[in-house]
C-alpha positions in Angstrom: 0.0 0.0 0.0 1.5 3.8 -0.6 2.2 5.6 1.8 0.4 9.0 2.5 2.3 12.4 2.2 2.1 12.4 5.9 2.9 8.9 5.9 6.6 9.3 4.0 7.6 12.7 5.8 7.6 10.3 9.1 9.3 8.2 7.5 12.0 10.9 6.0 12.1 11.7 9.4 12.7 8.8 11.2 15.5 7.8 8.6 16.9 11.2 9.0 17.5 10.9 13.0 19.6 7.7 12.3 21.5 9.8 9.5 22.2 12.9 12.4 23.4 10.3 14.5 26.1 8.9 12.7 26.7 12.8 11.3 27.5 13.9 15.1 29.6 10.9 16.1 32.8 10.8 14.1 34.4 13.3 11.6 34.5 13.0 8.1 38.1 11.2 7.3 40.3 9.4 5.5 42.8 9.3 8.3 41.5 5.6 9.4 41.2 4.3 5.7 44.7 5.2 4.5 46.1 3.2 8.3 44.3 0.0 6.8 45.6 0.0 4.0 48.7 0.7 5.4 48.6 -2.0 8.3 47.5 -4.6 5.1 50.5 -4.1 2.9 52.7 -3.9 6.2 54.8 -1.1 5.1 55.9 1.7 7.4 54.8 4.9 8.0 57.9 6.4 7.0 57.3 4.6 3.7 54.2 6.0 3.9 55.4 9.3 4.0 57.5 8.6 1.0 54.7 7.9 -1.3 54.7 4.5 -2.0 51.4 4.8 -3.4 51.5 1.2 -5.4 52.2 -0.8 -2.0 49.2 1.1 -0.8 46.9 0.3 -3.6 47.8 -3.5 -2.6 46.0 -3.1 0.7 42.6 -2.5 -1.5 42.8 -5.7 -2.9 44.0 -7.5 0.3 40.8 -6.8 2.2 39.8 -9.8 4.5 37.2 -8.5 6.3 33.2 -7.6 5.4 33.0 -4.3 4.7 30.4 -4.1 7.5 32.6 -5.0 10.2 35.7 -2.5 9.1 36.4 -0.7 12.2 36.4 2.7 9.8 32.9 2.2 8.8 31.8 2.8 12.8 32.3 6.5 14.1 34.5 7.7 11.3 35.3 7.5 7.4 34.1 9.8 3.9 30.9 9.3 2.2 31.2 5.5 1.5 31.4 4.3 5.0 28.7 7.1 6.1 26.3 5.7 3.6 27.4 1.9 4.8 26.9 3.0 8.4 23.3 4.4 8.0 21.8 1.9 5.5 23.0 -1.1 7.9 21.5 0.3 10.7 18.4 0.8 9.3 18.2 -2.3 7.8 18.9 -4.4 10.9 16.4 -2.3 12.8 13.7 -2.5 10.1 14.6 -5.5 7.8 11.0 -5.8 6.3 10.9 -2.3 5.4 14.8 -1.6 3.6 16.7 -2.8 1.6 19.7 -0.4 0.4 21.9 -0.6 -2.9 24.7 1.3 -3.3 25.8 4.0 -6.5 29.2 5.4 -7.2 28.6 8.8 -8.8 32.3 9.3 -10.0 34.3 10.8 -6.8 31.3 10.1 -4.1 28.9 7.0 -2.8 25.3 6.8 -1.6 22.4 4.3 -0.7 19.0 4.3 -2.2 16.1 1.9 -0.9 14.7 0.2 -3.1 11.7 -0.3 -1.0 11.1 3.1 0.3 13.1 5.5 -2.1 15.1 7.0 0.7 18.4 8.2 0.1 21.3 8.4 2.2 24.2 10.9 1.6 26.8 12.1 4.0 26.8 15.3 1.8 23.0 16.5 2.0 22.1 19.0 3.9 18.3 17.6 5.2 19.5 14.5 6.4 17.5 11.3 4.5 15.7 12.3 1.5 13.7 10.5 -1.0 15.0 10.1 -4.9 11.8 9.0 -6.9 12.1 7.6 -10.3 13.2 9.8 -13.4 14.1 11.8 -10.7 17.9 14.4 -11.6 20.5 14.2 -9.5 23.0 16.9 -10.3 26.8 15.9 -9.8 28.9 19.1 -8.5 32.9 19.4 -8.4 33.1 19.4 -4.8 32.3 15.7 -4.8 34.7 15.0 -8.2 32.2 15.4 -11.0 30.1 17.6 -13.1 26.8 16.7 -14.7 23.1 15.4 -14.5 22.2 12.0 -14.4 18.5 10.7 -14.1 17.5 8.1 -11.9 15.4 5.5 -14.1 13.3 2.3 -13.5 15.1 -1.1 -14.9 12.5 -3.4 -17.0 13.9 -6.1 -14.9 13.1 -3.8 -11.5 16.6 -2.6 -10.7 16.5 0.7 -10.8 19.8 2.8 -12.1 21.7 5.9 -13.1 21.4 7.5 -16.1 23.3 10.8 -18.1 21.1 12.9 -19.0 20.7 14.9 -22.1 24.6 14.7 -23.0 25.4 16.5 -19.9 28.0 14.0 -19.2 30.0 14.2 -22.5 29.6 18.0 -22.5 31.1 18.0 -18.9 33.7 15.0 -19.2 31.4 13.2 -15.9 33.7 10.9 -14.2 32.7 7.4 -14.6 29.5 6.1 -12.6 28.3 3.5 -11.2 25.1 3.0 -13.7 24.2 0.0 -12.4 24.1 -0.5 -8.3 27.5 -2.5 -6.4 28.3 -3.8 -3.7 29.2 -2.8 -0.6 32.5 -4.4 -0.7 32.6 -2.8 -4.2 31.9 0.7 -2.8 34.4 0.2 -0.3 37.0 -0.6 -2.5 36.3 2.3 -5.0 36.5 4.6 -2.1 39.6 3.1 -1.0 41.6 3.4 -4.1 40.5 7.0 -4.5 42.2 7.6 -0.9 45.4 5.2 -2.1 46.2 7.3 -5.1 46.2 10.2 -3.7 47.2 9.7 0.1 44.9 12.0 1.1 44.9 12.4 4.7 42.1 14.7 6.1 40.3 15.1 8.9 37.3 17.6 8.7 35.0 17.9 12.3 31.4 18.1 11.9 28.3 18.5 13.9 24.6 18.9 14.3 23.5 22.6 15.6 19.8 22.7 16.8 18.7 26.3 15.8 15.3 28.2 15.4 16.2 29.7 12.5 16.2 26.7 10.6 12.9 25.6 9.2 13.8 21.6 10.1 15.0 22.7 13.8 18.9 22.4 12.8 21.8 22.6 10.7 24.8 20.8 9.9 27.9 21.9 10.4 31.5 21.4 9.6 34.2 23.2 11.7 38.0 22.7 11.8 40.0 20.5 9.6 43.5 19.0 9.7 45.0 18.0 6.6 48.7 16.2 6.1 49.5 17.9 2.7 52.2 14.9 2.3 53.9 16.7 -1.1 54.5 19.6 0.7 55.9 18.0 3.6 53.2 19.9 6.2 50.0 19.7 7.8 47.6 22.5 7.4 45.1 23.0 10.8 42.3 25.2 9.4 40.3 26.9 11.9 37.5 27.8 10.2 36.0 25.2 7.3 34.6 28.1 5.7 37.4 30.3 5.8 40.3 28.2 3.9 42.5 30.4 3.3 43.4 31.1 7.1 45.8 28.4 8.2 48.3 26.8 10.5 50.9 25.4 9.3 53.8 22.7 10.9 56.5 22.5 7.9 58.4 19.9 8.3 62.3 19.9 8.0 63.2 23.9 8.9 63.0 23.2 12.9 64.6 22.1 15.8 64.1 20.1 18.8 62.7 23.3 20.3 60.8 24.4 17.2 59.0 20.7 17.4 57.8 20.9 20.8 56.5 24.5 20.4 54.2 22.9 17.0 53.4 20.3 19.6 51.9 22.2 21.8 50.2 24.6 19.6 48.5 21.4 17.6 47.4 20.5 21.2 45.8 23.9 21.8 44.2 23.8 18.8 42.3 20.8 18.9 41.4 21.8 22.3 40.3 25.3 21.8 38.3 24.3 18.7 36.6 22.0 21.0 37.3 19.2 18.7 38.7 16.6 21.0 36.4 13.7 21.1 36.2 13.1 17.3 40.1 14.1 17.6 40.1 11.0 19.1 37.2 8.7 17.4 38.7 5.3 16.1 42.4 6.3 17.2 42.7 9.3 15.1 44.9 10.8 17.3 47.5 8.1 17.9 47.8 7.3 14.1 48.8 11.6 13.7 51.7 11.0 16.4 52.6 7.8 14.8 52.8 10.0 11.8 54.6 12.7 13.4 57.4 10.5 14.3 57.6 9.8 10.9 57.8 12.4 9.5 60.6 13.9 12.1 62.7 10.8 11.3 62.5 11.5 7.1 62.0 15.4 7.1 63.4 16.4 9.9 61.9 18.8 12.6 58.9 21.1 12.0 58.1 25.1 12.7 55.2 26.3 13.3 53.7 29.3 11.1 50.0 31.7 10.6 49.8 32.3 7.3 47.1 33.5 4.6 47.1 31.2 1.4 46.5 32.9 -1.9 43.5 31.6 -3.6 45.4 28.8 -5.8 47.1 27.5 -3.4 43.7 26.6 -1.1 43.0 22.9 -1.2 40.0 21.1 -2.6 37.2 20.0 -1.1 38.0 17.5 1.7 35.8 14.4 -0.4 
């Protein structure tokens, strides 16, 4: 029977707590991806540090575990794990009424039900929403591609992707998932992504309950820290809006002195951003000192410096 108007905002709604839930309870990160595949192709983390980006890759393909019991796809990850996280919950708490497939939409991963037509996507800004057929669904550079694809019904009832109109030649769209995959499939796209370009990024989020939002609150992202490896440095952005203002700890122009000074002013960051706990989700923390060492031991030590990048030198978007 269909639901009622009234009927499927509940349910938006209900879907949409679950979706806050794992929004407010880890950071979006590839910190914890890039250390499994690390810890499976048992190299170093000064290696690491040196790029050996093809050692890395072999971690994707040496995966051992479901991709529902990888510790990343808990409390912290990027959009594949989020969507993972989510969809699994809400099929083990409501198995009759879900059932999630997953899409790869060139540089970012979601679920759809094919029961209910909910959609979850770590990069909306309602929480769970529904995607109905022939539906668009525009593709944006922040999340790797540009273009419209349409979201059709399959004669044999799987529904897909599909480009629309020749957006995608006009706009060179990345390649899609036009058919669904699997999790482990999903997993694995999003973990080669990471591997080739050992991005290491940790950007803090939250859920901010406000009147002046028409749903009763607002997502937001806050500080990031981001090991820029080529550069030898990590950048500590204060404010996710504001990307030109950074921190910087260059590594390789310091002493012992200058290290424990960028030591202590990382540690005042975190804690005056009031970032701690996700600092820490899934051992965040103790894979950056691990890190750290590293990267002492091959650059040398680091200085600390405020600085105010000019606008083609700011960094992409954290996905």
């Amino acid at each position: 029977m269909a639901m009622s108007p009234a009927q499927q905002e509940d349910l938006r709604l209900s879907c949409t707590e679950y979706w806050k839930e794992a929004f407010n309870e880890g950071p979006h990160t590839s910190f914890t991806m890039i250390e499994l595949m690390r810890s499976l192709s048992r190299i170093s983390y000064t290696d690491l540090l040196q790029k050996r980006k093809l050692k890395l890759l072999h971690g994707v393909t040496n995966l051992d575990r479901s991709p529902y019991d990888m510790a990343w796809a808990y409390r912290t990850g990027r959009c594949t794990s989020f969507a993972i996280k989510v969809a699994r919950r809400l099929e083990n708490d409501h198995p009759e009424q879900f059932c999630f497939r997953y899409y790869d939409l060139g540089a970012h991963r979601i679920a759809r039900c094919d029961i209910t037509g909910i959609v979850i996507d770590s990069e909306s800004v309602t929480g769970a929403r529904y995607l109905t057929e022939n539906e668009g669904w525009d593709l944006t550079p922040e999340n790797g591609s540009r273009g419209r694809l349409k979201y059709v019904a399959s004669p044999r009832g799987h529904s897909k992707f599909q480009e629309k109109s020749g957006d995608a030649r006009r706009n060179k769209l990345k390649t899609v998932s036009i058919n669904p995959i699997s999790p482990r499939k999903a997993l694995e796209i999003c973990l080669r992504q990471a591997a080739e370009r050992i991005s290491l990024v940790c950007a803090f989020r939250s859920i901010e309950y406000t009147v002046d939002s028409p749903a009763g609150w607002v997502t937001r992202f806050h500080s990031t820290i981001k090991w820029r490896i080529t550069h030898r440095r990590i950048e500590l952005t204060p404010y996710f809006y504001r990307p030109q203002e950074i921190f910087s700890i260059t590594f390789g122009r310091g002493d012992l002195a200058t290290n424990r000074n960028c030591i202590r002013n990382f540690v005042a960051f975190v804690r005056a951003r009031g970032i701690e706990e996700q600092w820490k989700a899934d051992g965040i923390d103790e894979i950056n000192k691990d890190l750290w060492k590293a990267a002492v031991k091959v650059w040398g030590y680091p200085t600390w410096t405020q600085e105010i990048l000019p606008p083609e030198q700011i960094p992409g978007s954290v996905r």
